[in-house]
C-alpha positions, -999 to +999 in steps of 0.1 A: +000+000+000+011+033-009+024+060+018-006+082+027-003+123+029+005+127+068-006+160+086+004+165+122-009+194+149+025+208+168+002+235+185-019+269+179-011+273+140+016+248+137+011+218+117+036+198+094+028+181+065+046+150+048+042+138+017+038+102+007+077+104-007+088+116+023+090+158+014+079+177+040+068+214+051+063+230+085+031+260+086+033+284+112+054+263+140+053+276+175+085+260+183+118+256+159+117+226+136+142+220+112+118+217+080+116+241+054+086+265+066+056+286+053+048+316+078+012+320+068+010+359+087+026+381+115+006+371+147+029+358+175+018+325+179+025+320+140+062+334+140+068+322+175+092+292+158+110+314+138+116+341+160+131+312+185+158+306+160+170+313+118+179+273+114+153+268+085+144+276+049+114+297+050+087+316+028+064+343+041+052+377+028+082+399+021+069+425+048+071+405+076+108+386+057+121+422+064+107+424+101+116+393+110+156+401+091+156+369+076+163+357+038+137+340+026+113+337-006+089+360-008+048+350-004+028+380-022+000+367-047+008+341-073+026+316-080+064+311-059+088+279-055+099+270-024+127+242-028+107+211-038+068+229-038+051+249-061+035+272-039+002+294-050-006+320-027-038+348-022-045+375+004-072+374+021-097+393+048-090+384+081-117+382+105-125+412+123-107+414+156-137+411+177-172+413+173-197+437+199-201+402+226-160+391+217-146+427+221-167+426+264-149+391+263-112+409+253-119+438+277-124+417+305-096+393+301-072+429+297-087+439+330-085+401+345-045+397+335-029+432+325+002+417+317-003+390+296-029+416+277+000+445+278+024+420+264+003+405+236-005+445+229+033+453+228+035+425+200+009+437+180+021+475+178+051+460+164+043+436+137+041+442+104+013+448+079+013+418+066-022+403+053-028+366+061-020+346+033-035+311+017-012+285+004-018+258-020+011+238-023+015+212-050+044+185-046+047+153-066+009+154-086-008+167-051-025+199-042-028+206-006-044+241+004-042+258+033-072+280+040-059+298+077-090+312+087-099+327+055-133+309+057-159+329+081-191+342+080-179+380+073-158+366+039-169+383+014-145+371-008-150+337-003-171+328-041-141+344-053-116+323-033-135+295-037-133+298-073-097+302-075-085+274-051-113+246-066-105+209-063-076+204-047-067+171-031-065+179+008-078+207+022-069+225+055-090+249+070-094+267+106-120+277+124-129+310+149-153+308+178-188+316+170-178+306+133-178+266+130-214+269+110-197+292+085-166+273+082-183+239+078-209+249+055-180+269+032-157+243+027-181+225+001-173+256-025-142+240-028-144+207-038-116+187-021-110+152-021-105+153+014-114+184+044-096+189+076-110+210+099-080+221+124-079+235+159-056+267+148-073+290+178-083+270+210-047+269+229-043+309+228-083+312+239-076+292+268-046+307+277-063+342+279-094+326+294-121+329+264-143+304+258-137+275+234-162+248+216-150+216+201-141+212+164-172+187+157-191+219+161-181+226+126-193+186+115-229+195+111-228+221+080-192+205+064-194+176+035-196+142+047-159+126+052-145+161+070-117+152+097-111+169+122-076+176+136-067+185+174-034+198+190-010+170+194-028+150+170-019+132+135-040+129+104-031+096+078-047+103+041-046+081+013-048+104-020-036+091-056-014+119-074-027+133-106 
């Protein structure tokens, strides 16, 4: 039997994908690895790996490249190789930092733990402009795409997106509190073989005490066959290249 496409959770954004022959690439790690890696945006859970140390080939957007002072290729829109990937990349919308009910949540844990909340304002002041970026890699006859959190019920770009990223093999998507529905019910736009739903915000909610729900939440609305994919966990997928 053939290898299947591996995809492992290393915590908050970090996951590391391996391909059947063995190639592998490292998204947003929150620790150093020594895999060639693909810093999807600036937020400090993302770039925590990096920061930590300059031992690995990496890609990201050139803004945060020059923050960070590292060499690297640069992740704008289009079409980029990265050693042994094809890499096609897009912008997108973020979602908004907080809605009215999430923003009383925020305030509270700011008042709750001043520190921490100074700290994590300190970092944010100091990042780059950056937009968050998708990724579709393709590597030996297989597209995998990584969607971040560009799916949520505020994406207005998301026909558009959808459009542009259609039928890849594996497809890897995040999903916000108070957006599973969205998330779930989105991912059908894009006709994957396979959809993994990943756990890419629960560690940092906990940490600052916001409430979290469980990735089945997303289940209900997402196509039949969507896996689900927590922190310390593995994911084995059998796909046939092109």
């Amino acid at each position: 039997m053939a290898e299947p496409l591996r995809i492992e959770h290393l915590g908050a954004s970090g996951l590391r994908v391996r391909w059947p022959d063995g190639a592998t690439l490292v998204f947003d790690p929150p620790e150093i690895v020594s895999d060639p890696v693909v810093l999807t945006w600036s937020e400090q859970e993302r770039t925590a790996g990096v920061r930590s140390g300059n031992s690995t080939e990496l890609a990201a957007h050139p803004d945060l490249l020059r923050w960070l002072g590292r060499d690297g290729t640069g992740l704008g829109a289009g079409d980029a190789i990265f050693g042994r990937f094809r890499l096609r990349v897009r912008p997108y919308g973020p979602i908004p930092w907080a809605t009215p009910t999430e923003a009383l949540r925020k305030t509270l844990i700011g008042l709750r733990s001043p520190r921490l909340a100074a700290r994590r304002l300190r970092y944010t002041l100091r990042r780059p402009a950056d937009p968050p970026l998708i990724a579709e890699v393709q590597h030996a006859g297989m597209g995998v795409l990584h969607l971040g959190q560009a799916v949520h019920r505020f994406q207005a770009e998301l026909p558009a997106i959808q459009a542009h990223f259609f039928g890849a093999d594996v497809l890897i998507a995040g999903a916000d509190f108070d957006d599973e529905a969205a998330v779930g019910a989105g991912l059908a736009g894009f006709g994957a073989k396979v959809g993994v739903i990943v756990d890419t915000v629960g560690a940092v909610r906990r940490i600052l005490g916001l409430p979290t729900r469980p990735l089945s939440a997303s289940l209900a609305t997402a196509p039949a066959g969507t896996l689900c994919l927590e922190v310390g966990q593995a994911v084995d997928i059998p796909v046939t290249p092109r």
